[in-house]
C-alpha positions as CSV (number, residue, x, y, z in Angstrom):
1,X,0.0,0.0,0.0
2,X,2.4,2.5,0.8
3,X,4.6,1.4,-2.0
4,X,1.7,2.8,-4.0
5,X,1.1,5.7,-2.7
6,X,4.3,6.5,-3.1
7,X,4.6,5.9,-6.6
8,X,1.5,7.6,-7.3
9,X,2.5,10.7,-5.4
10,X,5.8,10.8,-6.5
11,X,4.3,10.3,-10.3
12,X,2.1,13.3,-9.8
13,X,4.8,15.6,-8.6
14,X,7.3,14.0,-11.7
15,X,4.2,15.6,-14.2
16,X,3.7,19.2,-12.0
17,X,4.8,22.5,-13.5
18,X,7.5,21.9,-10.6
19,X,9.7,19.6,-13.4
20,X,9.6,21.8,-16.3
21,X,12.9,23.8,-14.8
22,X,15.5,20.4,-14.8
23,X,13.3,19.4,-18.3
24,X,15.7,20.7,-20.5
25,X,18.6,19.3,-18.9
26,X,17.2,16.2,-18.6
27,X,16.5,15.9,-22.2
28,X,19.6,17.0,-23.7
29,X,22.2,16.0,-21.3
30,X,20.3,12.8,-20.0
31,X,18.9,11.9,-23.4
32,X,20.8,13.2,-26.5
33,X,24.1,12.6,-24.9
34,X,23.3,8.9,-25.3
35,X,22.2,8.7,-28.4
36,X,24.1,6.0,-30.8
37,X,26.6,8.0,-33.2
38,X,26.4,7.3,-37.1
39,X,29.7,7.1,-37.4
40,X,32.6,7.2,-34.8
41,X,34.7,9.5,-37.2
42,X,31.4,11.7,-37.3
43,X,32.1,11.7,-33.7
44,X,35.8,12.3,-33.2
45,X,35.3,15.3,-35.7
46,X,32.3,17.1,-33.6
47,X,35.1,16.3,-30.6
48,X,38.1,17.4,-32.3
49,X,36.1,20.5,-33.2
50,X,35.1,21.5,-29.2
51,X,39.0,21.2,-28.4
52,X,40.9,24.5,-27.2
53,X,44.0,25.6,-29.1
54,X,47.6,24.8,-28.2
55,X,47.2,21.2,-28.3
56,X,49.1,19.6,-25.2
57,X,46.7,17.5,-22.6
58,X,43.3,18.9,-23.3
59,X,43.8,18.3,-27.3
60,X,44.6,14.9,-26.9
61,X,41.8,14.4,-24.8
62,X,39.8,15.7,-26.5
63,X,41.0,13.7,-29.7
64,X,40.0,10.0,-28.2
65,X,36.8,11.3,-27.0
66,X,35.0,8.7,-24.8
67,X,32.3,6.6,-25.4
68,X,28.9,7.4,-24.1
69,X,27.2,5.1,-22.3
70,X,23.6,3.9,-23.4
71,X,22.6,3.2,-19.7
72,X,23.2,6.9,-19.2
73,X,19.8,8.2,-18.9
74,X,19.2,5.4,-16.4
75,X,22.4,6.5,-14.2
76,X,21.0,10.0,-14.8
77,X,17.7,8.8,-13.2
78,X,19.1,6.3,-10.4
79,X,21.4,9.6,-9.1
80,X,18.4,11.3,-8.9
81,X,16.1,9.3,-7.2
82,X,19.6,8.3,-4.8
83,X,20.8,11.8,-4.0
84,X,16.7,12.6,-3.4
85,X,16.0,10.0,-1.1
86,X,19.4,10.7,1.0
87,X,19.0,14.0,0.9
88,X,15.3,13.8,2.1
89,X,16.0,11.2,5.0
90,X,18.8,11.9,6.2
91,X,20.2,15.3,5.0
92,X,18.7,17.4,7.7
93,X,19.8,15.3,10.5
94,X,23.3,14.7,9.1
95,X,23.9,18.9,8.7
96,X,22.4,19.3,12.4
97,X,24.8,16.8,13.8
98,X,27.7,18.6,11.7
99,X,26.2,22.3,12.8
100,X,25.8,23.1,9.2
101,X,23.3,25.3,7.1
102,X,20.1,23.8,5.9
103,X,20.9,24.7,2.5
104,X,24.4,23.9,2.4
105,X,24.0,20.8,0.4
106,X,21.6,22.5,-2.1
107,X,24.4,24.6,-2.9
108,X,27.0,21.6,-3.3
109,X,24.7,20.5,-5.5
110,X,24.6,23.8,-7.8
111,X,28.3,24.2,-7.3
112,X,28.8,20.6,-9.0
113,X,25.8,21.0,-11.4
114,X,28.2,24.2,-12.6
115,X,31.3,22.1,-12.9
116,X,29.6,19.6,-14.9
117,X,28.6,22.2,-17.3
118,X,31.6,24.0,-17.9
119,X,33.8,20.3,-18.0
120,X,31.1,19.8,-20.8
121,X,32.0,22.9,-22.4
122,X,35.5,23.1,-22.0
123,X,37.5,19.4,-22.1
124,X,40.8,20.4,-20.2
125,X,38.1,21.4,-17.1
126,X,36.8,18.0,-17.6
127,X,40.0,16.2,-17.9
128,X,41.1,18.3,-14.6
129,X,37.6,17.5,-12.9
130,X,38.2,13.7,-13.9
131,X,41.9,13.1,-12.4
132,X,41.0,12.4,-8.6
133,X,38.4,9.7,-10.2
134,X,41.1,8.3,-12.5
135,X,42.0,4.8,-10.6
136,X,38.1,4.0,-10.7
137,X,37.2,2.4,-14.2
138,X,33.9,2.5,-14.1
139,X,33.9,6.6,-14.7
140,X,36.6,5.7,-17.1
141,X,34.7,3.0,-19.3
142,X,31.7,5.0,-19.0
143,X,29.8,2.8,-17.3
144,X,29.2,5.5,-14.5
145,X,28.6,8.2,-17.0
146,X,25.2,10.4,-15.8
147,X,25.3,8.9,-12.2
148,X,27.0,12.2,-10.8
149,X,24.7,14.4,-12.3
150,X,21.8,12.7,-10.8
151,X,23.2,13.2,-7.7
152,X,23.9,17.1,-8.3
153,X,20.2,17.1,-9.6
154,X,18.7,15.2,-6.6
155,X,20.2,17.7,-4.5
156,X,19.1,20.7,-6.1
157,X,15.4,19.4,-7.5
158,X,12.7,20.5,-4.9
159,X,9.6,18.6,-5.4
160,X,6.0,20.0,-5.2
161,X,4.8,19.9,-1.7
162,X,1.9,17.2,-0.9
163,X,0.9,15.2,1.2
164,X,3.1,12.0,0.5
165,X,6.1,14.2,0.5
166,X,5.0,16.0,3.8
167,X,4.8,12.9,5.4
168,X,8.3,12.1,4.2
169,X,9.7,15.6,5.0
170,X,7.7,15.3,9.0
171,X,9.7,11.5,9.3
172,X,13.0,12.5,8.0
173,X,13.1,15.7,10.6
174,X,12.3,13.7,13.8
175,X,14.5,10.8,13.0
176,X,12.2,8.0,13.3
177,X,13.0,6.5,9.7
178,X,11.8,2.7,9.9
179,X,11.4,0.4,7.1
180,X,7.8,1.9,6.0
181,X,9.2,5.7,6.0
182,X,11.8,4.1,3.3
183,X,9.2,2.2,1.1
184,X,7.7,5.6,0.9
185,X,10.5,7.8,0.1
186,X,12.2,5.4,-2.5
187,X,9.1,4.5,-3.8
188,X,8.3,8.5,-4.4
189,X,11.4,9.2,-5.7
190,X,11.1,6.7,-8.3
191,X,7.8,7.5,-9.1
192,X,8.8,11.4,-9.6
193,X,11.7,10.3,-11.8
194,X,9.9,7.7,-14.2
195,X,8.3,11.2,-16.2
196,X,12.0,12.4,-16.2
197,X,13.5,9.1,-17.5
198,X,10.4,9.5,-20.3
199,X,12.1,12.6,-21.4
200,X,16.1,11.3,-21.2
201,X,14.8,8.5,-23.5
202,X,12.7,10.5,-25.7
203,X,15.8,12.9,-26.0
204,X,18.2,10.0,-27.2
205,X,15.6,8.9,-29.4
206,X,14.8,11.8,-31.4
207,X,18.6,12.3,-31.4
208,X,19.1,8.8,-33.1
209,X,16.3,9.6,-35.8
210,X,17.7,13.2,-36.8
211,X,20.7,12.6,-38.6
212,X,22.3,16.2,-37.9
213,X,21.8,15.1,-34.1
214,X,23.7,12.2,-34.4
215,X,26.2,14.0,-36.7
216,X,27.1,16.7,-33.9
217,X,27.0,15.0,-30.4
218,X,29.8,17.4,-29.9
219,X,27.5,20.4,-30.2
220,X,25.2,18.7,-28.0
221,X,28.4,18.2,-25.4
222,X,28.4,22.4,-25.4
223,X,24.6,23.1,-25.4
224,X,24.6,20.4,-22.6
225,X,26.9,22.1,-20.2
226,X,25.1,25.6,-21.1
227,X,21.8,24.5,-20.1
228,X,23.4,23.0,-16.7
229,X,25.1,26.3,-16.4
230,X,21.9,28.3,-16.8
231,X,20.5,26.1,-14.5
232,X,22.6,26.8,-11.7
233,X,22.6,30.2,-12.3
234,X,18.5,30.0,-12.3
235,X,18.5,28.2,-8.8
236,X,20.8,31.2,-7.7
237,X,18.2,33.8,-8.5
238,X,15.4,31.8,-7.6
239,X,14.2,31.9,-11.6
240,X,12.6,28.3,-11.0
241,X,10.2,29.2,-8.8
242,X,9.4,32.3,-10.1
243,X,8.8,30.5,-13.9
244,X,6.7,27.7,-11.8
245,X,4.6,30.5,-10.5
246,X,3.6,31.2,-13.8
247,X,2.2,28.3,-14.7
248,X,-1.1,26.9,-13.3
249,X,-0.7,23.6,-11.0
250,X,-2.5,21.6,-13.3
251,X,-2.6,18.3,-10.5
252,X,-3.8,20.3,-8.2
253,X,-7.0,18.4,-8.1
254,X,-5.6,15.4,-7.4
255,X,-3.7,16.2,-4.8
256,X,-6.3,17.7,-3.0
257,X,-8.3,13.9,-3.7
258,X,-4.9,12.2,-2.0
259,X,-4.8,14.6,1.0
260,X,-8.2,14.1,1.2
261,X,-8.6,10.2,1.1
262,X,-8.8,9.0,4.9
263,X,-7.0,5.3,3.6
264,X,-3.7,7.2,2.2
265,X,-3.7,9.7,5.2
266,X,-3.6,6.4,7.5
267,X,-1.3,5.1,5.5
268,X,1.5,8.0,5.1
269,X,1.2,9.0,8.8
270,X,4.6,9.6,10.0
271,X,6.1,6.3,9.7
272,X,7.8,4.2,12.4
273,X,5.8,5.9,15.6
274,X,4.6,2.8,17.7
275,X,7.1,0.8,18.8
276,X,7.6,-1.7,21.9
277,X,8.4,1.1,24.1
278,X,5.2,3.1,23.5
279,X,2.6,1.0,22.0
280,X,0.8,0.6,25.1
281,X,-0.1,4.6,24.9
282,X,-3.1,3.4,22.9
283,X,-4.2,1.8,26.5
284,X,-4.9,5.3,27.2
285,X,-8.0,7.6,26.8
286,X,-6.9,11.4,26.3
287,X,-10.4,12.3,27.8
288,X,-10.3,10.0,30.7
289,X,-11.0,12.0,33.9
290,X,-9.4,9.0,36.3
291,X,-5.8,7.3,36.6
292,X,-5.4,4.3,34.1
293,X,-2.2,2.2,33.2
294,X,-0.5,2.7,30.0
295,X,2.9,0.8,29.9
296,X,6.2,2.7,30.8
297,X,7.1,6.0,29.9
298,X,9.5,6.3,26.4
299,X,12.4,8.0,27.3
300,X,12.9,11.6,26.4
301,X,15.7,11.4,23.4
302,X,16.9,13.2,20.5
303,X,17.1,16.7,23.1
304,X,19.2,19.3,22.0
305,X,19.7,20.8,24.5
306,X,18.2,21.8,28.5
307,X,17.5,24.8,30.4
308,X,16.5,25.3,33.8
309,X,18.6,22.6,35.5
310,X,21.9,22.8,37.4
311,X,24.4,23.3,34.3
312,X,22.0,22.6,31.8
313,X,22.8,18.6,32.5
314,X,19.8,16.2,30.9
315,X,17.7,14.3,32.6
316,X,16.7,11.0,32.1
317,X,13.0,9.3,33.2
318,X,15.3,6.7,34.9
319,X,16.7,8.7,38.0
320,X,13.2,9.7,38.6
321,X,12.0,6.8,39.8
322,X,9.8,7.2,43.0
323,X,8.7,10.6,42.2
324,X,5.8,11.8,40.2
325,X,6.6,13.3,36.5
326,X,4.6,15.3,34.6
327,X,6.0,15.6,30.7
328,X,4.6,18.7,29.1
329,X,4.6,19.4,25.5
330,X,4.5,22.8,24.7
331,X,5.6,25.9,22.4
332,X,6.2,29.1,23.9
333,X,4.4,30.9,20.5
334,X,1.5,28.4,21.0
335,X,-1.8,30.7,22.4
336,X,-3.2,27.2,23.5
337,X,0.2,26.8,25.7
338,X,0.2,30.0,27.1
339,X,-2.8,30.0,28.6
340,X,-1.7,26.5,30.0
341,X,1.4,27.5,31.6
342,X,-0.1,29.5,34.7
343,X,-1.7,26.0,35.7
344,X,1.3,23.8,35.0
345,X,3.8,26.5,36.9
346,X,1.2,26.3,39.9
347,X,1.6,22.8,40.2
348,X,5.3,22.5,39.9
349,X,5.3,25.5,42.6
350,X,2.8,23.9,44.8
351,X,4.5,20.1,44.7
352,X,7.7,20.2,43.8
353,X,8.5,19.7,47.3
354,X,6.4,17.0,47.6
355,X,7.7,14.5,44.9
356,X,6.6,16.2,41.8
357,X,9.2,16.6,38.9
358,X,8.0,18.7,35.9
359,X,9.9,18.5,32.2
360,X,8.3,20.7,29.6
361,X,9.4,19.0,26.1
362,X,9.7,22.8,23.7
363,X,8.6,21.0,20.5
364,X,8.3,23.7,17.6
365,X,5.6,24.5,15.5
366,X,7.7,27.2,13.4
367,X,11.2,26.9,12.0
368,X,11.8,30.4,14.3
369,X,10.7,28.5,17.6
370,X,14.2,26.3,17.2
371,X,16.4,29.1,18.1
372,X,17.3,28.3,21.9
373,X,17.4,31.7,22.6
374,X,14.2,32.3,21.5
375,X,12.7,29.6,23.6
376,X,14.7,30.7,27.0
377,X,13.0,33.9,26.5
378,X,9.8,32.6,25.9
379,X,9.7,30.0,28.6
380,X,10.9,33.2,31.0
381,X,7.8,35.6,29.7
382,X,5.3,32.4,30.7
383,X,7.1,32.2,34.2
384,X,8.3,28.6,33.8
385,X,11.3,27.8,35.9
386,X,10.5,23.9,35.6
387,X,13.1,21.9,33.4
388,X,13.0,22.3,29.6
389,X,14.1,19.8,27.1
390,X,14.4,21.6,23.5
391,X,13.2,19.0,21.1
392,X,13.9,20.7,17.7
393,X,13.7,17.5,15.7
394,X,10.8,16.2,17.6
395,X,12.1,13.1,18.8
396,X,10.7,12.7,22.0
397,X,7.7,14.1,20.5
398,X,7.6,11.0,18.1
399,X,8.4,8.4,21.0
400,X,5.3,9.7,22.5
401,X,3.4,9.6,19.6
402,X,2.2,13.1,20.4
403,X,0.4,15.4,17.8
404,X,-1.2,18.7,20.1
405,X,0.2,21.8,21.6
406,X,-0.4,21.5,24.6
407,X,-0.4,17.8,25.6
408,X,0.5,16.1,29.0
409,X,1.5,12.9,30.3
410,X,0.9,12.2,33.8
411,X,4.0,9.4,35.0
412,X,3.5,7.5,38.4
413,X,6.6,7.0,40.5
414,X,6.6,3.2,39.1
415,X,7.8,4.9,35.3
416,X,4.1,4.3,34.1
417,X,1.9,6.6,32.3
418,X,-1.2,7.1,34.5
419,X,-2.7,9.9,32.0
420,X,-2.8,11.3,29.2
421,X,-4.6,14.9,28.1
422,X,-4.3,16.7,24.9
423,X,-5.2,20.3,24.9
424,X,-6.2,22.8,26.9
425,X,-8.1,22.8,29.7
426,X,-9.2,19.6,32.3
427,X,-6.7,21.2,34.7
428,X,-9.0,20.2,37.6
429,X,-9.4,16.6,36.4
430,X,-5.8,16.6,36.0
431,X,-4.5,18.1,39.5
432,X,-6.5,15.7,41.1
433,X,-5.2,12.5,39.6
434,X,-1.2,14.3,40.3
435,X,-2.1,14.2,43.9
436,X,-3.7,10.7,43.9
437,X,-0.2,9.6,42.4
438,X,1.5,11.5,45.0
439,X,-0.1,10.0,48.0
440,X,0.1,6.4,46.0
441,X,4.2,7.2,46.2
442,X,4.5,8.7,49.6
443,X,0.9,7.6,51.9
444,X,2.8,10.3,55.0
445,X,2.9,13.0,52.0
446,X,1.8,16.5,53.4
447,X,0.1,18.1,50.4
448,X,-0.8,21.7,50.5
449,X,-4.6,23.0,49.1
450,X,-5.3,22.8,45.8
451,X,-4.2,25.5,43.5
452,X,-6.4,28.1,42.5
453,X,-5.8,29.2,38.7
454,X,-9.0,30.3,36.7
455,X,-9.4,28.3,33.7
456,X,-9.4,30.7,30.6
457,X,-9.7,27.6,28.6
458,X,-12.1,29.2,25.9
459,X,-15.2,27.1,24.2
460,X,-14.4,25.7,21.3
461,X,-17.8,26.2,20.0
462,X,-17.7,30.0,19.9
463,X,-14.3,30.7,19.4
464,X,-12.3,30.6,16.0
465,X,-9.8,27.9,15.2
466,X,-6.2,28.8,15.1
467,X,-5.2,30.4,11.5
468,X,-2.6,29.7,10.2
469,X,-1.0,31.8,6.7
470,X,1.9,29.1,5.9
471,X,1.4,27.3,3.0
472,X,2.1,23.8,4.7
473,X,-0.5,24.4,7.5
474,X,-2.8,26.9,6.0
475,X,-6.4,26.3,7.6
476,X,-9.4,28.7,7.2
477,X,-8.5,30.2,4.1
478,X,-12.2,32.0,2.8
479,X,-10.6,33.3,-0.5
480,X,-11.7,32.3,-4.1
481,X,-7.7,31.6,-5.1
482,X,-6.0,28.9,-4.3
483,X,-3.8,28.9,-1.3
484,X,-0.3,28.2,-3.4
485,X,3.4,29.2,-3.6
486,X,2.6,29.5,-7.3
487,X,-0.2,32.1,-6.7
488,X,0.2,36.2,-6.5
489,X,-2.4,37.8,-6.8
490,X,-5.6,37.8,-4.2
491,X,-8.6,39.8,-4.0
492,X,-11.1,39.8,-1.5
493,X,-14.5,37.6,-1.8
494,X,-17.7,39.2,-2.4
495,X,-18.7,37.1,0.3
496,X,-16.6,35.8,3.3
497,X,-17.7,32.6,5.4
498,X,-17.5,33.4,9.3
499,X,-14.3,31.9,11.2
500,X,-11.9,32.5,7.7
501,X,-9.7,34.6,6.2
502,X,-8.7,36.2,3.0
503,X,-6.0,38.0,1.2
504,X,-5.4,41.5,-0.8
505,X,-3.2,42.6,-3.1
506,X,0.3,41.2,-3.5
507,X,1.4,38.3,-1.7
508,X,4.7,35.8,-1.6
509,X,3.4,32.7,0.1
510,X,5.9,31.0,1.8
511,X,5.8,27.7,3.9
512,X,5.4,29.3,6.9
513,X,4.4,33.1,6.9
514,X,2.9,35.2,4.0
515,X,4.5,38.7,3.3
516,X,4.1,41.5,0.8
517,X,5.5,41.7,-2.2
518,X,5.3,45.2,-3.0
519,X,4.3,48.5,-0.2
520,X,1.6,46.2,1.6
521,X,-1.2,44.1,1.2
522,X,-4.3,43.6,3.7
523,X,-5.7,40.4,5.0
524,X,-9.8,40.5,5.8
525,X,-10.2,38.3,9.2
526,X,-14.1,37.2,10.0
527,X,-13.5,36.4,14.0
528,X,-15.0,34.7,17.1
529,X,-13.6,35.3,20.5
530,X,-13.0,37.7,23.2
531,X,-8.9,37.5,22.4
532,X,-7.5,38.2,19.2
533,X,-3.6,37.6,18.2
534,X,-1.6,38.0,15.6
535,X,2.1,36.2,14.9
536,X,4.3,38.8,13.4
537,X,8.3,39.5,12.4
538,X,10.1,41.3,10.8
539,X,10.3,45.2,10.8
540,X,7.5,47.8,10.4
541,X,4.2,48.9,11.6
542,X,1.4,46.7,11.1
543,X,-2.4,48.7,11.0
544,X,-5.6,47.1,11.8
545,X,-8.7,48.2,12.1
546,X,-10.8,45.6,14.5
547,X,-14.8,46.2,14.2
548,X,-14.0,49.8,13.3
549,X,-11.3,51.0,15.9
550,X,-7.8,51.5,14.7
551,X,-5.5,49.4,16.3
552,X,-1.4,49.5,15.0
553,X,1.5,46.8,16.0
554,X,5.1,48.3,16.3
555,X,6.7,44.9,14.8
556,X,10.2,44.5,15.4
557,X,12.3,41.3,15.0
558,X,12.0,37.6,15.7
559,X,8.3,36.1,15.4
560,X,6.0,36.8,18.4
561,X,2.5,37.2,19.3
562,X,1.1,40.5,19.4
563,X,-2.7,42.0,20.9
564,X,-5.3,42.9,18.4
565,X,-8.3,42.1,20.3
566,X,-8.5,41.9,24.2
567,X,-11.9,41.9,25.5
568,X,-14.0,40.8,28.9
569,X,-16.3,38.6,26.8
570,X,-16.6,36.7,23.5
571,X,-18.0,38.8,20.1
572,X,-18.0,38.4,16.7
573,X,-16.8,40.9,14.1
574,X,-14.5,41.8,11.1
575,X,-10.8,42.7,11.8
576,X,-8.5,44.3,8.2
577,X,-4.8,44.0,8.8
578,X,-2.7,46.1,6.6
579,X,0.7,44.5,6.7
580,X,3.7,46.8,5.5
581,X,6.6,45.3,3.2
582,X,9.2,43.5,5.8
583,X,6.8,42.4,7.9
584,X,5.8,38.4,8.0
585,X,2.5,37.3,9.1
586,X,2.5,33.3,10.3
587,X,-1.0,33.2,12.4
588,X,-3.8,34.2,14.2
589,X,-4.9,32.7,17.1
590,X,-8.0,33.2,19.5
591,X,-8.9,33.0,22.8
């Protein structure tokens, strides 16, 4: 099934407006390169023809050119779907283990896409490129020929986002890459590269049928390396995506029918989550309102880095044996978290001294909630002095098979999980079962009175969802356009559904925030709640007008939330934000 899917999504993405940028190359250097010459003498000429002047090294290479390979738009092909599937699984985590850029391998993979073009162009670079592989005779037969510049493309190919890659992307970054994960990465590599090999091998046939083709492979050689070198020049500018912005995602509606299909969403959720040490989670109800028993508690893994214990030192679950541990998964720009903090800091204040040992597990949302600093500043603004683990690649998120901000996991002093609660709210429920636990582990225990935080835990039913203006977690989007990196221009809707929000003007969608392309743009907000909020950065003043009253935002710097609507009970309404250029807009949230 999920060999499948991944063909099928991988396929889908191979025949998006996302390919047409590597097309070119593909065809000519994949396709015609191969093709069979009419004659080898045909050949040596076109060779001898590309040589420099002044003879030496580079004339005599060039004067016993080599033979080309007719597996060579397979090896183009096999490097892709190789340096793709590497790159996708384990890239991230290899760069974050070696403190590296993100993006450093994209640009290896532009910097050798360039020298491939110019060796193409100019023999003596080639020859020179070629030395250090000399003693391995596979290159030097030809056999290898393409297989390197599969692997430069791999790197430097970014696949339409959808849901099969997401799920890909989401298992790669945590690190929880089991055998399924695999199946579905190679499996949608391959099916993303089968449209490409269609064009390498269309390429070398209309080469082999056009007799001034097959006359002038040389020619093709130079025209090769030139559109590799345009290329690489194109991903440096960003030309790419700006070309794939111009035309219309024509599978757009069937990747809305995958995302939407309940069977592949089973299927291509992030792979590899239950194992032997947290399976018997599922033992637990999240809603239950009394202590039940599921299994032991995974350990906390994949941290890091601490704050708010002696030195920074980890802890592990195993030294806490005998006391009570509540793990708390939060995110300090998470609305939902903040107004779970006050109860979570009242309890670690009230029984701490009592056997109660709280870890709050930072897991981030936004690529901007992994800077530690960030999150020591955060976790100070909410009051929390209770340990925090920062889990920027999710792993102990994953080994708890956790998906909500906030979510908590109530441990007895045995190493069992006793509870589990996702969301806001329950907090009476919840500090009643932590003292149960706590008399369980200590009967002479001395507890003080219950704490005495207000819940602001708002009703679902008459407040708005969370919004959110990335393109990889865009929800309550009321516009007529679709919501897509490839789109530019909105307007507003005649009509706008309540609890949604549209767009104005000039936008540059980007995976998480949306920001103006030109002076400004406006965003039309149809709200429930008493609380309104807004995630901002950047630099500049943001102007809103919230049923009527003019409300601005001095935004300056990293994202944070900022007030637009504070009020002593819940309303309705319309809210117009005018965002200036420099300023990004990730959310709203409501309360």
């Amino acid at each position: 099934m999920l060999a499948l899917i991944g063909l099928l999504g991988g396929f889908i993405t191979g025949i998006s407006p996302c390919i047409i940028p590597v097309l070119p190359v593909i065809l000519f250097s994949g396709g015609m390169q191969s093709a069979r010459e009419a004659r080898s003498t045909d050949a040596a000429a076109d060779a001898g023809a590309t040589a420099p002047a002044g003879g030496g090294v580079a004339t005599a290479v060039a004067a016993r050119p080599r033979a080309v390979s007719r597996w060579r738009p397979y090896l183009v092909i096999a490097g892709i779907v190789v340096s793709f599937t590497l790159m996708t699984l384990l890239g991230s985590l290899l760069l974050s283990l070696l403190g590296l850029p993100q993006d450093v391998l994209r640009w290896a993979g532009i910097v050798v896409l360039a020298l491939i073009g110019v060796g193409l162009i100019v023999p003596v670079v080639q020859h020179v490129l070629e030395k250090p592989f000399q003693r391995i005779p596979q290159l030097q037969t030809g056999r290898l020929q393409g297989f390197p510049l599969g692997l430069a493309l791999g790197a430097v190919y970014v696949p339409c986002a959808g849901p099969v890659l997401a799920a890909i992307t989401v298992a790669g970054s945590t690190g929880r890459i089991g055998a399924d994960t695999v199946v579905l990465t190679v499996s949608f590599a391959i099916g993303a590269a089968l449209p490409l090999l269609f064009f390498a091998l269309a390429g070398r046939g209309l080469a082999e049928r056009i007799a001034a083709f097959r006359r002038r492979q040389g020619a093709i050689r130079v025209v090769s390396g030139a559109l590799m070198l345009a290329l690489a020049l194109g991903l440096v500018l960003d030309v790419p995506a700006r070309l794939q912005r111009l035309v219309p995602d024509y599978t757009a509606a069937i990747q809305d029918a995958i995302a939407g299909d309940e069977r592949v969403q089973e299927a291509i959720a992030i792979g590899g989550l239950e194992t032997d040490e947290n399976r018997d989670l599922d033992l637990c109800d999240p809603g239950a309102t009394e202590l039940q028993e599921c299994g032991t508690a995974p350990s906390i893994r994949g941290i890091e880095s601490w704050f708010n214990t002696p030195g920074d030192t980890p802890i592990d679950l195993a030294d806490l044996r005998g006391q009570v541990v509540l793990v708390d998964f939060w995110a300090y720009s998470c609305i939902n978290c903040q107004r779970s903090a006050p109860h979570v800091n009242a309890w670690y204040d009230a029984y701490r001294d009592a056997g109660l040992q709280v870890i709050g597990v930072h897991s981030p949302e936004y690529a901007f909630e992994k800077e530690r600093d960030n999150v020591v500043a955060g976790a100070a603004a909410l009051g929390i002095e209770y340990p925090v683990a920062i889990d920027n690649r999710l792993a102990t998120w994953t080994s708890y098979r956790n998906a909500y901000w906030p979510a908590r996991y109530l441990i007895d002093a045995e190493g069992v999980v006793r509870n589990v609660h996702f969301g806001e709210g329950g907090y009476a429920e919840g500090e009643r079962m932590l003292r149960e636990l706590l008399e369980q582990a200590d009967p002479a225990v001395a507890l003080p009175a219950p704490t005495e935080v207000a819940d602001a835990t708002p009703d679902n039913a008459s407040v708005t969802p969370e919004s959110y203006l990335g393109t990889t977690k865009v929800q309550n989007f009321g516009g007529d356009e679709r919501y897509s990196t490839q789109t530019e221009a909105f307007r507003l809707p005649a009509e706008q559904a309540r609890d949604t929000f549209a767009l104005e003007g000039a936008w540059r969608l980007e995976t998480q925030f949306a920001t103006p392309r030109g002076d400004e743009a406006r965003i039309r907000l149809e709200y429930r709640g008493r609380e309104v909020r807004m995630v901002l950065a950047g630099s500049g003043t943001v102007v809103a007008s919230v049923d009527g009253q003019r409300v601005e935002l001095e935004v300056r710097g990293t994202p944070r939330s900022y007030p637009l609507l504070a009020g002593e009970s819940s309303r309705e309404g319309t809210i117009e934000v005018t965002v200036p250029e420099g300023v990004e807009a990730y959310s709203f949230t409501f309360g």
